[in-house]
KOLVEXZA-965837 format. One line per field, with one value per atom (N, C-alpha, C): residue number from 1; residue in one letter; atom name; x, y, z. Coordinates in pm, 1 decimal. Layout:
# KOLVEXZA-965837
nr: (NUM; ...)
rest: (a; ...)
atom: (CA; ...)
px: (X; ...)
py: (Y; ...)
pz: (Z; ...)
This chain:
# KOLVEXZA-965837
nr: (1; 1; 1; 2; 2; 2; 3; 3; 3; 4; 4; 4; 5; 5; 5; 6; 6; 6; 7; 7; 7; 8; 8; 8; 9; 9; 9; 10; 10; 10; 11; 11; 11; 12; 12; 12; 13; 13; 13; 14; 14; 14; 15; 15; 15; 16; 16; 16; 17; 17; 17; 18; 18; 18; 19; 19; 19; 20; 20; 20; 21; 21; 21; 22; 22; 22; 23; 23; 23; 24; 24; 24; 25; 25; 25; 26; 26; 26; 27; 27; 27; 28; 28; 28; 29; 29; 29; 30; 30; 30; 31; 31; 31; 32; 32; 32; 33; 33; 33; 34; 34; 34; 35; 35; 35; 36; 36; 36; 37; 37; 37; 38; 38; 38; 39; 39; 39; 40; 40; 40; 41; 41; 41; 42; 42; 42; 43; 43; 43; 44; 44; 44; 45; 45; 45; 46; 46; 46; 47; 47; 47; 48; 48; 48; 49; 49; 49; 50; 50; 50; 51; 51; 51; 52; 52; 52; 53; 53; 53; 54; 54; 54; 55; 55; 55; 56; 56; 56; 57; 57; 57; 58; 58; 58; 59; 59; 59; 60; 60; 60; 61; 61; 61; 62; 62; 62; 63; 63; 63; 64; 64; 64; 65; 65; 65; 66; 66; 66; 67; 67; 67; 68; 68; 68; 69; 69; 69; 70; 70; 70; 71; 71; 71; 72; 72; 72; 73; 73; 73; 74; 74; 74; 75; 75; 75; 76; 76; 76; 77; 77; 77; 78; 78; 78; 79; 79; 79; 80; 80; 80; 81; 81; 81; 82; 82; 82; 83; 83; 83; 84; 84; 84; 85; 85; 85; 86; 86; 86; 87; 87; 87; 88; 88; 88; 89; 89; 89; 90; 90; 90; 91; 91; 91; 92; 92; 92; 93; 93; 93; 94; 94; 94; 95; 95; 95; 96; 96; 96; 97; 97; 97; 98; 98; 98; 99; 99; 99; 100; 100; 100; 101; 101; 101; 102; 102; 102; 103; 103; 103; 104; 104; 104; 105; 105; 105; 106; 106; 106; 107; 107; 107; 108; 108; 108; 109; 109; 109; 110; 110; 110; 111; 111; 111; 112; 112; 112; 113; 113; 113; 114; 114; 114; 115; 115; 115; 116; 116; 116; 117; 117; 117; 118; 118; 118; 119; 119; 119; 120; 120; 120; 121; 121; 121; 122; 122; 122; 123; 123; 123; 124; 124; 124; 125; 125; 125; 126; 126; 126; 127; 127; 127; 128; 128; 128; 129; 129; 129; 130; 130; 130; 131; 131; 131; 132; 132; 132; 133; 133; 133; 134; 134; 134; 135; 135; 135; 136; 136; 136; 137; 137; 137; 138; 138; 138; 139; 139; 139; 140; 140; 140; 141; 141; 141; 142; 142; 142; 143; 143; 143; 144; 144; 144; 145; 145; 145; 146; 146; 146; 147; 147; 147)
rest: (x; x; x; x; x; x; x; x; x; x; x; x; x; x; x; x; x; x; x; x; x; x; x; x; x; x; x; x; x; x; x; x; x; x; x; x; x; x; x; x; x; x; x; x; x; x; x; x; x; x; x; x; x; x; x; x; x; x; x; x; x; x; x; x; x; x; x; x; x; x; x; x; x; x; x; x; x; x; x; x; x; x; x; x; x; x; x; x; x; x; x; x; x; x; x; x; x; x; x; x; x; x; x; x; x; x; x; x; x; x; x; x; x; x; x; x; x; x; x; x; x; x; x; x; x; x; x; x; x; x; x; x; x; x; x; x; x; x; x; x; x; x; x; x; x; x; x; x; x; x; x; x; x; x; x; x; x; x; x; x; x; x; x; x; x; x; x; x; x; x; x; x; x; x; x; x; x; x; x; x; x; x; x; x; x; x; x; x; x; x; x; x; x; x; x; x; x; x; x; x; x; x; x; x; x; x; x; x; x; x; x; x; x; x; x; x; x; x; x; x; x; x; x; x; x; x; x; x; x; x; x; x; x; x; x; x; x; x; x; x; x; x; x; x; x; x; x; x; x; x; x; x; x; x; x; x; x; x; x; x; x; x; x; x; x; x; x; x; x; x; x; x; x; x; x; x; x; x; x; x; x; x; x; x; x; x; x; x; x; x; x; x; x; x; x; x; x; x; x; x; x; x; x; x; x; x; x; x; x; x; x; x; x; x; x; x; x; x; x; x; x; x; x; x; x; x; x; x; x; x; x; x; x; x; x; x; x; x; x; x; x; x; x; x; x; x; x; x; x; x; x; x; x; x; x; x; x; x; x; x; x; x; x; x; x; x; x; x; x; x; x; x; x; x; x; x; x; x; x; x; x; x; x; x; x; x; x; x; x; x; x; x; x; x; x; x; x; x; x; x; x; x; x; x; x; x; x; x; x; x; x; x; x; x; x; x; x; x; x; x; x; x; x; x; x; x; x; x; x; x; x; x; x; x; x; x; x; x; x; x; x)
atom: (N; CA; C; N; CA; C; N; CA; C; N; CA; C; N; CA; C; N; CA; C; N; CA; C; N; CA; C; N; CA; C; N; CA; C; N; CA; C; N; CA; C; N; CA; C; N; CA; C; N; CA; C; N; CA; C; N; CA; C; N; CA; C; N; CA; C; N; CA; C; N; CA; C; N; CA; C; N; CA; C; N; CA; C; N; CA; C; N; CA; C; N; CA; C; N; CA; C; N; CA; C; N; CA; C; N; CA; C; N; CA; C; N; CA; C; N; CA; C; N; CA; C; N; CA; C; N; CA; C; N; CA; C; N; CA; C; N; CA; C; N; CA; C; N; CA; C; N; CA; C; N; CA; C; N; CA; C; N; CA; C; N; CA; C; N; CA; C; N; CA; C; N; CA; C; N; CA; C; N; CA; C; N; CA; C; N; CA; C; N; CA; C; N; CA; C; N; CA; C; N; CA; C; N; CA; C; N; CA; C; N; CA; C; N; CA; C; N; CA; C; N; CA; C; N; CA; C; N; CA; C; N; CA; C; N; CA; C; N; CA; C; N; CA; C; N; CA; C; N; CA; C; N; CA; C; N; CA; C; N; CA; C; N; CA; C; N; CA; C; N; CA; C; N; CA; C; N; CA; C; N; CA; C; N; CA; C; N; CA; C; N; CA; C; N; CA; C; N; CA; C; N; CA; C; N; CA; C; N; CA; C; N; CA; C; N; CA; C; N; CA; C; N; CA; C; N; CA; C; N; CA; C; N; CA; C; N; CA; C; N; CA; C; N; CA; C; N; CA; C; N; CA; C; N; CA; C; N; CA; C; N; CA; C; N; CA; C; N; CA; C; N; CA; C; N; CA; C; N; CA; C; N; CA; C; N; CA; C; N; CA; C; N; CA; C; N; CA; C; N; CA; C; N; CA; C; N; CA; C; N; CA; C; N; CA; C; N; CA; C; N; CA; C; N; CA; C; N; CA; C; N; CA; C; N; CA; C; N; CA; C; N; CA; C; N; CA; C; N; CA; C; N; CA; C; N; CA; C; N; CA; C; N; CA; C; N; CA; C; N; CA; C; N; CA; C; N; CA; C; N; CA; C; N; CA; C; N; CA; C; N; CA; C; N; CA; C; N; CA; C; N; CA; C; N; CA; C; N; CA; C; N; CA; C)
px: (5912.2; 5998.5; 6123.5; 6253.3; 6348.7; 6429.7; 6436.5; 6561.9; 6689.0; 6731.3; 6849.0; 6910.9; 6985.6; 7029.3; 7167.7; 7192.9; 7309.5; 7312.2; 7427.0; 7481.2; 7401.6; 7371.8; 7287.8; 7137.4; 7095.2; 6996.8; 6911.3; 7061.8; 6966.8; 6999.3; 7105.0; 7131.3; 6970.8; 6920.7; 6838.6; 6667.7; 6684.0; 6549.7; 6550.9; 6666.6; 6718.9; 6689.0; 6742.6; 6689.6; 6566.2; 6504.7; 6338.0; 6278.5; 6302.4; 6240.0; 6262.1; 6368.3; 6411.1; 6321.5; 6336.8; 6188.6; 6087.7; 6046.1; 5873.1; 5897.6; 5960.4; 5913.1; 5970.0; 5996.9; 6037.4; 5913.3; 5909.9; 5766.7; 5609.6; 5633.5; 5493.3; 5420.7; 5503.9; 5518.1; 5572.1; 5455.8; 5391.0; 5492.2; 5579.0; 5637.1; 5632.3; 5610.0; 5578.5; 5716.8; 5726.0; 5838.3; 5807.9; 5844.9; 5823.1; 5933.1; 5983.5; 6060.1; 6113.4; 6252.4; 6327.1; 6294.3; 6166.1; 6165.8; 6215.7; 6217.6; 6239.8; 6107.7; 6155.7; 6056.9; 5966.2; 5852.8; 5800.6; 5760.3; 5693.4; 5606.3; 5482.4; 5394.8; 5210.0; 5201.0; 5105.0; 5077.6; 5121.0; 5128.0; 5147.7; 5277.6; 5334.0; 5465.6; 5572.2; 5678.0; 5821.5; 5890.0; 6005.7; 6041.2; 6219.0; 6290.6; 6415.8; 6490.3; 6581.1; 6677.3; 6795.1; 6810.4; 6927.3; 6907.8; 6844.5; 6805.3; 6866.8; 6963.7; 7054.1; 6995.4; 7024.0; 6966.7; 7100.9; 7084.5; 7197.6; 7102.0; 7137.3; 7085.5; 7132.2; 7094.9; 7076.3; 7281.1; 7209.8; 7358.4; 7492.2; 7445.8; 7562.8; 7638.2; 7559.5; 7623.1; 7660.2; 7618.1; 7682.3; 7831.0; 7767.3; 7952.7; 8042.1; 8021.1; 8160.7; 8167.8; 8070.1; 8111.9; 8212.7; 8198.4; 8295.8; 8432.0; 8449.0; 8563.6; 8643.2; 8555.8; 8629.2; 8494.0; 8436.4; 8389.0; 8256.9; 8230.4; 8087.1; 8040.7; 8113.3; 8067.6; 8098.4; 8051.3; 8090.5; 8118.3; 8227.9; 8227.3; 8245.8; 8277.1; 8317.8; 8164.6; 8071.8; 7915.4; 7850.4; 7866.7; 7810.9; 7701.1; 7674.2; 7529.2; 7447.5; 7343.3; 7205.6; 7123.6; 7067.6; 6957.9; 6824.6; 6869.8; 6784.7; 6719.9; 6556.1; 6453.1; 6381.4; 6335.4; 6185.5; 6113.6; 6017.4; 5953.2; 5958.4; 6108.3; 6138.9; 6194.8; 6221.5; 6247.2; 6079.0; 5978.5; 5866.7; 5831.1; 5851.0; 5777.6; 5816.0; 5941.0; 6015.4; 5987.3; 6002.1; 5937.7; 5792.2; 5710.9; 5577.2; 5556.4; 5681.7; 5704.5; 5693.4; 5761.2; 5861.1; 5809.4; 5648.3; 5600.1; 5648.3; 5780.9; 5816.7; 5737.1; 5689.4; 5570.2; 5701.7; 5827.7; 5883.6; 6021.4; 6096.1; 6260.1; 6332.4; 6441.7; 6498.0; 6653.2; 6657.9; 6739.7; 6921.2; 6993.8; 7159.6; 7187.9; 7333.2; 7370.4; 7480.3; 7488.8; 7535.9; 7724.9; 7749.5; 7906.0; 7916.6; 8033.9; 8174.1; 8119.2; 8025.7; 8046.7; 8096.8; 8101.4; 8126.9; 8272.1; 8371.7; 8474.9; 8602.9; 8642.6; 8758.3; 8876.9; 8910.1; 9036.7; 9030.5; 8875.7; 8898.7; 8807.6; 8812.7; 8727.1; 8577.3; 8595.2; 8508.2; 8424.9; 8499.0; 8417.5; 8321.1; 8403.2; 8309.0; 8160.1; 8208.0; 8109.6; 8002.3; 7992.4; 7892.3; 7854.5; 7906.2; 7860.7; 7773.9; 7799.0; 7729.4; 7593.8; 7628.5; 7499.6; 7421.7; 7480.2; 7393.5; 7243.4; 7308.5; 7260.3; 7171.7; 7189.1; 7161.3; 6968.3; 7007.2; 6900.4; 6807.4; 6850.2; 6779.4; 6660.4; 6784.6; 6748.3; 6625.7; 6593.2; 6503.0; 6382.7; 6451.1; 6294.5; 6254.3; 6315.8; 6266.7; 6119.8; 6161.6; 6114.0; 6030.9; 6007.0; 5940.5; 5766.9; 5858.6; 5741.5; 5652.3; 5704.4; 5674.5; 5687.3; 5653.0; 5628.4; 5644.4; 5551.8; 5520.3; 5579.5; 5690.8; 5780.4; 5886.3; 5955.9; 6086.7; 6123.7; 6257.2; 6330.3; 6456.6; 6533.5; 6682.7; 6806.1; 6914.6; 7008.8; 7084.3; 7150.6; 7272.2; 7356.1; 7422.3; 7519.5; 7642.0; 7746.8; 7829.6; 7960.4; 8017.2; 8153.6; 8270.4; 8289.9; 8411.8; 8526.1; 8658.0; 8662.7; 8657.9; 8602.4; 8585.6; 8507.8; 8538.9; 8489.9; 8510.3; 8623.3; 8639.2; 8536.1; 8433.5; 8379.4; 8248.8; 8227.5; 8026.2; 7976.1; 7897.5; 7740.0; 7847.6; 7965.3; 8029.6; 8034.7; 8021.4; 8006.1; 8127.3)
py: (-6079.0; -5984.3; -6056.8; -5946.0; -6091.6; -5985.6; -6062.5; -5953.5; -5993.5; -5916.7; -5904.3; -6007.2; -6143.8; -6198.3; -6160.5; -6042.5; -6064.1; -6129.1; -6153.7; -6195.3; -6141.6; -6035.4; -5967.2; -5991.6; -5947.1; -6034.7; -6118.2; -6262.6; -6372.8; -6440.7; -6344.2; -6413.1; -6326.7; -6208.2; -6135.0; -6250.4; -6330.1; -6384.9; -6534.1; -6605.1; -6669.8; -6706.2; -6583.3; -6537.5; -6528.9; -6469.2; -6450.7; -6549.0; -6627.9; -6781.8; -6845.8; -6837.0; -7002.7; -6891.4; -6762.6; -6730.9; -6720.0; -6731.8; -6756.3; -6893.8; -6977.8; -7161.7; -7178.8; -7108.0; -7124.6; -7089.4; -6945.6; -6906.4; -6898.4; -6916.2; -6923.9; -6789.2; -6688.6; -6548.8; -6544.5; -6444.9; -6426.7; -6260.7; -6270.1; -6153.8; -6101.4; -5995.5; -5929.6; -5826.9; -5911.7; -5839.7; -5824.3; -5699.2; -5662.8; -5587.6; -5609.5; -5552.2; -5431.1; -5416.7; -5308.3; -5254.6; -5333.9; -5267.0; -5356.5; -5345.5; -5352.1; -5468.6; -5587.3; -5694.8; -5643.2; -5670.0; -5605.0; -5734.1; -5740.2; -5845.2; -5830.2; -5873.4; -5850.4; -5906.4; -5799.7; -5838.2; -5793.0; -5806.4; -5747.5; -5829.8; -5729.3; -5788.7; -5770.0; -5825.7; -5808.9; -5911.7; -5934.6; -6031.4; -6052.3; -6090.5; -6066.5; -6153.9; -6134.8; -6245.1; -6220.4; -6176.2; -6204.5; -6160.5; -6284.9; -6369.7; -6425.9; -6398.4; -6518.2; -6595.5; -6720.6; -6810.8; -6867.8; -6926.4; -6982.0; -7114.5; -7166.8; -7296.6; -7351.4; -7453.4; -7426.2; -7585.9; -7628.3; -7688.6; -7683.3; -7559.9; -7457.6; -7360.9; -7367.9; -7268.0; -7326.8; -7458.9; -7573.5; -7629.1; -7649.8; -7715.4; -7596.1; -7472.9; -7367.5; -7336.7; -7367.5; -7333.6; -7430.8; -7569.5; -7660.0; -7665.2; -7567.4; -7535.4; -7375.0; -7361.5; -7228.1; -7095.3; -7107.3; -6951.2; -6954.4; -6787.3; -6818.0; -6661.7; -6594.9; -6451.8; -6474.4; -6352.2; -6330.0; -6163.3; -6108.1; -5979.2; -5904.1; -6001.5; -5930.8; -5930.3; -5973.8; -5978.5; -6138.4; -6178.4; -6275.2; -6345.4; -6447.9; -6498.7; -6506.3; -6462.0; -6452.4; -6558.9; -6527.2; -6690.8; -6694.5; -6726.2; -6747.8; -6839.7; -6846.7; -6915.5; -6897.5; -6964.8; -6934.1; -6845.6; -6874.6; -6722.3; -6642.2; -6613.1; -6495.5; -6407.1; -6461.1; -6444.9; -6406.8; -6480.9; -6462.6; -6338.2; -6307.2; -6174.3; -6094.9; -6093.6; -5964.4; -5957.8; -6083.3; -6034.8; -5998.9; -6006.1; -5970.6; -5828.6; -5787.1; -5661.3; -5553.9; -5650.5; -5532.8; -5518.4; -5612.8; -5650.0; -5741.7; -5852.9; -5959.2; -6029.6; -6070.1; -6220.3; -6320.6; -6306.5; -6422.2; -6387.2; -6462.0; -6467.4; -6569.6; -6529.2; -6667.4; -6655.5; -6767.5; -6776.3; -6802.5; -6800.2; -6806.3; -6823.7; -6905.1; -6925.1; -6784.0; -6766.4; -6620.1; -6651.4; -6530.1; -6556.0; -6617.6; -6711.0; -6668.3; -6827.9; -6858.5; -6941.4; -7121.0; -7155.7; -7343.0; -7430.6; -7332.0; -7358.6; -7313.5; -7393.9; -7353.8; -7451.9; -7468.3; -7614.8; -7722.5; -7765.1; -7913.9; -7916.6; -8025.4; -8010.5; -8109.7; -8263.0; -8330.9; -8255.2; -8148.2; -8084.7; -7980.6; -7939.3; -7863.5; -7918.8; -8039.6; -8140.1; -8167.5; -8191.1; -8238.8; -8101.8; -7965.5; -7843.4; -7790.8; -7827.0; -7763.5; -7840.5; -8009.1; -8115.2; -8058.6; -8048.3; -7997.8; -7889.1; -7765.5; -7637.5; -7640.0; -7720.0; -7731.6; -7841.3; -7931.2; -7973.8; -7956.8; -7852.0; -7763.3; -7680.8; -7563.0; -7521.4; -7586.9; -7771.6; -7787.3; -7815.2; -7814.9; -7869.5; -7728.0; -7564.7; -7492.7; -7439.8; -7484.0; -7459.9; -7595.8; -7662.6; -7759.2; -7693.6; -7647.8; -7651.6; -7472.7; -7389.9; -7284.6; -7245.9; -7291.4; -7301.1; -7187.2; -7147.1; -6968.4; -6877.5; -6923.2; -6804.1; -6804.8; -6920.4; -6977.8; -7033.9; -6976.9; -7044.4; -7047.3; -7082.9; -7109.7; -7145.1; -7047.4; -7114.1; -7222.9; -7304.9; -7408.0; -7396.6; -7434.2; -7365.5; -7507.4; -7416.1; -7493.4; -7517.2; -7628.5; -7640.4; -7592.2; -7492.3; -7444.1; -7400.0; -7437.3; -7459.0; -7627.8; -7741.3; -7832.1; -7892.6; -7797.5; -7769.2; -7885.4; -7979.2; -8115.3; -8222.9; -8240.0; -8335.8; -8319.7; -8168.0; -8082.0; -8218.6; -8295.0; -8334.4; -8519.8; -8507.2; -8620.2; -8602.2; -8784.6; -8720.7; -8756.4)
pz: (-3432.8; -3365.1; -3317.4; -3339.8; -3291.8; -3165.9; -3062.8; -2925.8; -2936.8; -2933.2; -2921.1; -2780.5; -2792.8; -2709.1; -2578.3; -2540.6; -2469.3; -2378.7; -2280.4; -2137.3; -2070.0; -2072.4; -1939.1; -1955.9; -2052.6; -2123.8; -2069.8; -2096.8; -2100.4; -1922.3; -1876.8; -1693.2; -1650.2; -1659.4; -1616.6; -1643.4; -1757.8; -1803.9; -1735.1; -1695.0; -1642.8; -1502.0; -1422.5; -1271.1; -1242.3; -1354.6; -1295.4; -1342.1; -1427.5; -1460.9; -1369.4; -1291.2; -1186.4; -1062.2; -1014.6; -929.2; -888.6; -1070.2; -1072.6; -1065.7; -1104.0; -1084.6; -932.6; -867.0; -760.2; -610.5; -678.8; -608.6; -657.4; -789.6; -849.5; -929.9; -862.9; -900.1; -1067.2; -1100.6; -1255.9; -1297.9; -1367.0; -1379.7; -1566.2; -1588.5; -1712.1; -1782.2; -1927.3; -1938.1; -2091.2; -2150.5; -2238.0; -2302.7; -2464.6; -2509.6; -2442.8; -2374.9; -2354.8; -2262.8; -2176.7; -2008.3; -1941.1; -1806.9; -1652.9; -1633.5; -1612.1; -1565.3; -1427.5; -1405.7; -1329.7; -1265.6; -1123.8; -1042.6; -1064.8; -1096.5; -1076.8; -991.1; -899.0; -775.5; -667.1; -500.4; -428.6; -416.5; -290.7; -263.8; -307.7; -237.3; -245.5; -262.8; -359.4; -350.6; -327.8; -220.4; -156.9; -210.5; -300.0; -352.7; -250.2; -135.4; -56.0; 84.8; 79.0; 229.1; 280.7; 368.8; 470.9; 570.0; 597.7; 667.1; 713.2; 870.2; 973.4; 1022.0; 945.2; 1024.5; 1135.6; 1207.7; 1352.8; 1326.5; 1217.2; 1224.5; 1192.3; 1138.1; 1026.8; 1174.2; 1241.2; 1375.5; 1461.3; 1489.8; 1586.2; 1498.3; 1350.2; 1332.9; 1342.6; 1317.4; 1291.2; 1476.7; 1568.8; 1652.3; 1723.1; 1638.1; 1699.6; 1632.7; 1556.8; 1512.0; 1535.2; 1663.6; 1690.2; 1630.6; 1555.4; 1474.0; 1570.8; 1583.6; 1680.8; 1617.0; 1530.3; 1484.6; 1290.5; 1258.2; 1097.2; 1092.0; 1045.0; 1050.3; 1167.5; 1292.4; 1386.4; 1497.2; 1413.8; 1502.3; 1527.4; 1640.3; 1699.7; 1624.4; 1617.6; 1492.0; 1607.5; 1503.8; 1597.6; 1581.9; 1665.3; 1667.1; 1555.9; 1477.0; 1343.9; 1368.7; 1292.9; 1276.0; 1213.1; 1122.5; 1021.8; 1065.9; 1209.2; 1240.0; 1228.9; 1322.0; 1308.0; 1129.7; 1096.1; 915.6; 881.2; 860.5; 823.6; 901.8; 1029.3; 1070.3; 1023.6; 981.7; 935.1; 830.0; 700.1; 570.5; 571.6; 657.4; 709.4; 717.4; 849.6; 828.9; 759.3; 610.5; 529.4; 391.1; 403.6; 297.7; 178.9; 229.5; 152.1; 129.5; 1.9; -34.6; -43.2; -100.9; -107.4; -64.3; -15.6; 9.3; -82.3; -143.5; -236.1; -70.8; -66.7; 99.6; 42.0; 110.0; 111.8; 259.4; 247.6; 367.5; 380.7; 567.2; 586.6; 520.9; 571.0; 567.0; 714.3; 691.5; 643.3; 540.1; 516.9; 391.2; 481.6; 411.3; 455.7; 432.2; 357.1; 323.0; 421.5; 469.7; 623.5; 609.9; 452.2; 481.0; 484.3; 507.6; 504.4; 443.8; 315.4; 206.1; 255.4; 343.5; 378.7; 487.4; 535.7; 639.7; 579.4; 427.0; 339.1; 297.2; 231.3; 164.1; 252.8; 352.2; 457.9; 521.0; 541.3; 601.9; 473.8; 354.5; 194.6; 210.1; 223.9; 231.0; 305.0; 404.6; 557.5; 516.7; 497.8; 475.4; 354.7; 256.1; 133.3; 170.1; 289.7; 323.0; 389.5; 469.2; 571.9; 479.2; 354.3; 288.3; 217.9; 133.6; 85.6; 156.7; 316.1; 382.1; 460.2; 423.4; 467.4; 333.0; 206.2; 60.7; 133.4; 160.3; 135.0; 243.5; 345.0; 441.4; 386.6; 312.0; 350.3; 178.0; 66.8; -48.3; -127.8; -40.3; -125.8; -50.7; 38.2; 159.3; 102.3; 69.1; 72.1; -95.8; -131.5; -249.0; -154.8; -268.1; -213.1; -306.2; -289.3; -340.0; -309.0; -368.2; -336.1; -265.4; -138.2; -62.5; -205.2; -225.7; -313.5; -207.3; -162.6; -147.6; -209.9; -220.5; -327.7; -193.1; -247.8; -367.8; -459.7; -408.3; -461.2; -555.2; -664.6; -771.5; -855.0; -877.0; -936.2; -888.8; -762.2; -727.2; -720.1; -728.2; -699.6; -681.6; -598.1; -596.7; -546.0; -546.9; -456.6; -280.6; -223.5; -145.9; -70.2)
């Protein structure tokens, strides 16, 4: 049998491969449907997370809101009760707005490091709770992964 390869395609087979190796979660996909989850649960690809140092550096540069709303006091717990709540088995996590990029690119690089490490030791401790994207420094797109 041969599929048809497009863009959407292959970003869609892509995403749920790096989720299941991410969470362990077994997903079924079959010619010309809608990938499905087996099993219980929910799974949240846009999860914001404020790490506790991501809100101390922007607050030492003046920012203490995003959107006009004050940041709240984020914590794993509290994240887990709520995906508890809401019937989430997994969260893939992101950092909130306004993002890590404010003008100064070394202040970028080390606010991206920062979040990005938080991020692997929140995946580290909580396995089957937690994935995560990359917080990227952009726009310093010539140096990614310099430090």
């Amino acid at each position: 049998m041969q599929v048809s390869m497009n863009r959407r395609f292959f970003l869609k087979i892509l995403s749920l491969s790096s989720i299941a190796a991410a969470t362990g979660v077994i997903f079924s996909c079959k010619s010309k449907e809608k990938p499905t989850v087996l099993g219980s649960g929910r799974i949240d690809v846009h999860h914001h997370i404020l790490p506790p140092d991501y809100v101390t550096a922007l607050k030492r540069i003046g920012i203490t809101e995003s959107g006009g709303v004050p940041f709240p006091d984020w914590n794993p717990q509290t994240s887990l009760r709520v995906m508890d709540e809401n019937e989430i088995t997994t969260a893939i996590t992101s950092i909130s707005s306004p993002g890590v990029y404010f003008g100064d690119i070394s202040f970028s690089r080390n606010l991206a490091r920062h979040c990005n490490e938080f991020s692997a030791r929140l995946v580290s401790d909580y396995p089957q709770r937690f994935g995560s994207f990359a917080v990227l420094p952009l726009p310093d797109v010539n140096n990614m992964g310099r430090s």
